[in-house]
C-alpha positions as CSV (number, residue, x, y, z in Angstrom):
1,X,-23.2,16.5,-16.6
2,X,-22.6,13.0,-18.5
3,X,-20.8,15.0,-21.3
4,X,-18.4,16.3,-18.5
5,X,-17.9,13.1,-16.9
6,X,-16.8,11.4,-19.5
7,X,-14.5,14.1,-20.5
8,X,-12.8,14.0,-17.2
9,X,-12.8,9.9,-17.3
10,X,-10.8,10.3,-20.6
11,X,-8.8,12.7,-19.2
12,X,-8.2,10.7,-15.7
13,X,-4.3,8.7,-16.5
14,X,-4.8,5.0,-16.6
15,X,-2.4,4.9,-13.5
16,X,-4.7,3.2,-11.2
17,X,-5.2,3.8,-7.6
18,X,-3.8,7.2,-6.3
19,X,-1.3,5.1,-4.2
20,X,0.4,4.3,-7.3
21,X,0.7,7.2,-9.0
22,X,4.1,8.1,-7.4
23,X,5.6,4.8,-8.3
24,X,3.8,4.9,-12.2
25,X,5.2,8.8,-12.3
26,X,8.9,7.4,-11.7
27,X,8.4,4.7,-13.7
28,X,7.3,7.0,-16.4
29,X,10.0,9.4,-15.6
30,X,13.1,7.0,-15.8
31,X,11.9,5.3,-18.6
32,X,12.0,8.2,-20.9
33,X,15.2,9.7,-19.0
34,X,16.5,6.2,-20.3
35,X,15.7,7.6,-23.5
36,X,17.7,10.9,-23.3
37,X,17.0,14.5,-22.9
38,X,14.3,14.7,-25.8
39,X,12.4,12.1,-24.2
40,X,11.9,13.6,-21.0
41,X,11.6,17.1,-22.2
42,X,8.6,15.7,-24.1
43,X,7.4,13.3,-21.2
44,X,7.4,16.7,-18.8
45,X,5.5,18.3,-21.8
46,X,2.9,16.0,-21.8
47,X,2.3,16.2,-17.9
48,X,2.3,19.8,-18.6
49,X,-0.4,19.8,-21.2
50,X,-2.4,17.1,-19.0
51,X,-2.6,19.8,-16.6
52,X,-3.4,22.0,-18.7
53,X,-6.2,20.0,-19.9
54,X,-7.3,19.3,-16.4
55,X,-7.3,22.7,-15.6
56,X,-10.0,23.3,-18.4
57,X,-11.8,20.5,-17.3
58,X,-12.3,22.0,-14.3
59,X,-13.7,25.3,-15.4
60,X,-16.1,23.5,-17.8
61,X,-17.1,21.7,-14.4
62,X,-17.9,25.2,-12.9
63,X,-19.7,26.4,-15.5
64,X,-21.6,23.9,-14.8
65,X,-22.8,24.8,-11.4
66,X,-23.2,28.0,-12.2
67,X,-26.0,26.7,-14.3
68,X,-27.5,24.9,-11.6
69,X,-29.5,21.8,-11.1
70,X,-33.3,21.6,-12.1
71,X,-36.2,18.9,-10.7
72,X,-37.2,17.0,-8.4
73,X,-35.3,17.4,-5.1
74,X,-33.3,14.2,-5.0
75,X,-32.4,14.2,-8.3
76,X,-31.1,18.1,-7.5
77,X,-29.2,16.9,-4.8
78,X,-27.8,13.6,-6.7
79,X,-26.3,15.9,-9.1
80,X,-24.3,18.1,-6.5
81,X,-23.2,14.8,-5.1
82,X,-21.7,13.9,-8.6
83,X,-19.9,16.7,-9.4
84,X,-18.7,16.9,-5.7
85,X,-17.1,13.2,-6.8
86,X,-16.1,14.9,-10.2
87,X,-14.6,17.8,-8.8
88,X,-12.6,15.5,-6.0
89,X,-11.3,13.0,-8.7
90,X,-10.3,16.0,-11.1
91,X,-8.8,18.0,-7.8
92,X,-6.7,15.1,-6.9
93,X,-4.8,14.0,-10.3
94,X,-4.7,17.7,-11.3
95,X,-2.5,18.4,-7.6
96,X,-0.8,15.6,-8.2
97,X,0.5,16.4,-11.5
98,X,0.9,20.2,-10.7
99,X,2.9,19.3,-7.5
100,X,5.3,16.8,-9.4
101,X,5.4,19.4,-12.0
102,X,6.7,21.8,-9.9
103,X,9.6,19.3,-8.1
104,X,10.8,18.1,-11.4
105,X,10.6,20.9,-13.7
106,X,10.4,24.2,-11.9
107,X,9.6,27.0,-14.0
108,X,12.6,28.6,-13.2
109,X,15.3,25.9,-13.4
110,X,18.1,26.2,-11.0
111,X,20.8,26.8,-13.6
112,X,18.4,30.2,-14.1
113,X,18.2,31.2,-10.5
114,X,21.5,31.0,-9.9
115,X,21.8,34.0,-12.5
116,X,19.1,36.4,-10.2
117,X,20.8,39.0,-8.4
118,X,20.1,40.2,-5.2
119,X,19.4,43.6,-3.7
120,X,19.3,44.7,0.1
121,X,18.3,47.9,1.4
122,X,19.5,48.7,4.4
């Protein structure tokens, strides 16, 4: 369980509170639009890998319930309580990035969708 949580602090941004994430994001963001197109094709890549990352983080974590805890009863239940905390902290930055992901660079961009064709059946 150490080994895991200090994967997932080394993962964790250095963005501070979860309040400020928003702002550091669109800090972040127009900084490397600033820079051009290259810039914030690779800034969008590296949210994308950070989620990627996060995402493996968090099947590591449940592999390591499915393990289970061993000992004494309070030390049994200490552990759930820390990866309950580990799996909260993880769950948050992970949505957070996914979500922004998702608002800034859809999977299918709009230039894309505007090519899709419809068909009703009547």
């Amino acid at each position: 369980l150490e080994k895991v949580r200090q994967l997932i602090t080394d993962w964790q941004s250095e963005w501070g509170a979860e309040l400020t994430w928003p702002k550091k994001f669109h800090e972040q963001l127009k900084l490397a639009q600033g820079r051009g197109r290259l810039a914030s094709e690779a800034f969008f890549l590296q949210c994308e890998a950070h989620v990627e990352d996060g995402r493996q983080l968090l099947w590591l974590l449940r592999s390591v319930m499915r393990k289970g805890f061993r000992g004494i009863g309070y030390k049994v239940v200490d552990s759930y309580k820390q990866v309950f905390d580990l799996l909260t902290s993880l769950l948050t930055e992970l949505r957070f990035f996914e979500v922004k992901l998702d608002e800034y660079a859809p999977i299918s961009p709009l230039s894309r969708i505007s090519e899709a064709r419809y068909y009703f059946t009547v």
